[in-house]
C-alpha positions as CSV (number, residue, x, y, z in Angstrom):
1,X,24.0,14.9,0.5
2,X,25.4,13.5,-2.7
3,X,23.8,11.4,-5.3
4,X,25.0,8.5,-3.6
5,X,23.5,8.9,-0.3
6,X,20.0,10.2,-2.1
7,X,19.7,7.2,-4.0
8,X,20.2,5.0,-0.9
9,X,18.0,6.9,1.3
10,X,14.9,6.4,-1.7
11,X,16.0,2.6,-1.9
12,X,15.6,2.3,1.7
13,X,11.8,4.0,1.6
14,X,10.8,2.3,-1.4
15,X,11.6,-1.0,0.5
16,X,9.8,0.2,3.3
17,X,6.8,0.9,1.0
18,X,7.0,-2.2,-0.5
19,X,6.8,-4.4,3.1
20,X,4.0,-2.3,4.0
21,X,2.1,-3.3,0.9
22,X,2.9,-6.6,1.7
23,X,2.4,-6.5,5.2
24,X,-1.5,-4.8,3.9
25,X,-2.0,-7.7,1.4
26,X,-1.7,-10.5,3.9
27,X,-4.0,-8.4,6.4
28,X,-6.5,-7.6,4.2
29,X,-6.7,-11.0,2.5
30,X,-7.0,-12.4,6.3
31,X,-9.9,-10.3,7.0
32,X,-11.3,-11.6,3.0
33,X,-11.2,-14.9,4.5
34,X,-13.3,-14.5,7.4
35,X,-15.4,-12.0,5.8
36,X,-16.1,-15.2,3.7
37,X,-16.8,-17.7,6.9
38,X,-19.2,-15.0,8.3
39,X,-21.0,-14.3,5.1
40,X,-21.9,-18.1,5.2
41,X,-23.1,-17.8,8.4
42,X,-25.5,-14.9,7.9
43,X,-26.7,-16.8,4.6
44,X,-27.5,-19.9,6.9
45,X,-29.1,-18.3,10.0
46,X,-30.9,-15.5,7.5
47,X,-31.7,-16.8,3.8
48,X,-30.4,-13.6,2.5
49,X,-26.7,-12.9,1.0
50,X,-24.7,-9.6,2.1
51,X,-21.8,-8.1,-0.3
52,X,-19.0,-8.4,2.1
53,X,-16.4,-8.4,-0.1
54,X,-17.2,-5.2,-1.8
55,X,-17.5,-3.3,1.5
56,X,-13.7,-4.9,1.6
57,X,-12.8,-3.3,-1.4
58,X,-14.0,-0.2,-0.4
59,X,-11.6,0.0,2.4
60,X,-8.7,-1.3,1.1
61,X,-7.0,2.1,0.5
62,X,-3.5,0.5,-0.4
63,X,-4.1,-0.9,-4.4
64,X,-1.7,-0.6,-6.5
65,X,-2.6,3.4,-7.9
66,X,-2.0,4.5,-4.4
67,X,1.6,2.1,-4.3
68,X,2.9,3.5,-6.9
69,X,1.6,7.1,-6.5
70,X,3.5,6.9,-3.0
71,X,6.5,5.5,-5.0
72,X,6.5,8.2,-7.8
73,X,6.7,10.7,-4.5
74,X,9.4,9.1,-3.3
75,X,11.7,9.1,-6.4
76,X,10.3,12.8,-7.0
77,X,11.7,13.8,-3.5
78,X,14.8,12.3,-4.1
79,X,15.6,13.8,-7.3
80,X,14.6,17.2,-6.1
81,X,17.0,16.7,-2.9
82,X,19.9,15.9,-5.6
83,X,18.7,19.2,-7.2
84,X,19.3,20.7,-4.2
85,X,22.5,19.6,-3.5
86,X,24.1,20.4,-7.7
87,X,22.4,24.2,-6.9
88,X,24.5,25.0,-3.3
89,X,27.8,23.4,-5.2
């Protein structure tokens, strides 16, 4: 595989990467919002407030550390494939 294809084939996964972070923003912002609608319900029916949105927080696995830790492993496994290839030349 030459440079050329490497670089593609990491383009192509960061892309990737970068729709799924999308694709968890929207769902997780969905879930925010009626996290938010319940809360108000519980409130009304109960008196007494629950933190929704931090137990929200605590499952959203995808922030931006973990993005660009994934992307940093990408880019590493790409240049190490390049390696590869300049060491059987």
């Amino acid at each position: 595989m030459d440079d050329k294809e490497a670089n593609y084939l990491a383009k192509s996964f960061l892309e990737l990467l970068e729709d799924l972070q999308e694709e968890h923003s929207k769902a997780f912002y969905k879930l925010e919002y009626l996290m938010k609608d319940l809360q108000s319900d519980i409130e009304a029916k109960h008196g007494q407030s629950i933190p929704l949105s931090s137990f929200i927080r605590q499952a959203d696995y995808f922030d931006d550390d973990r993005f660009n830790l994934i992307r940093k492993r990408v880019l590493d496994k790409a240049n190490d494939l390049k390696r590869r290839s300049y060491s059987n030349n």
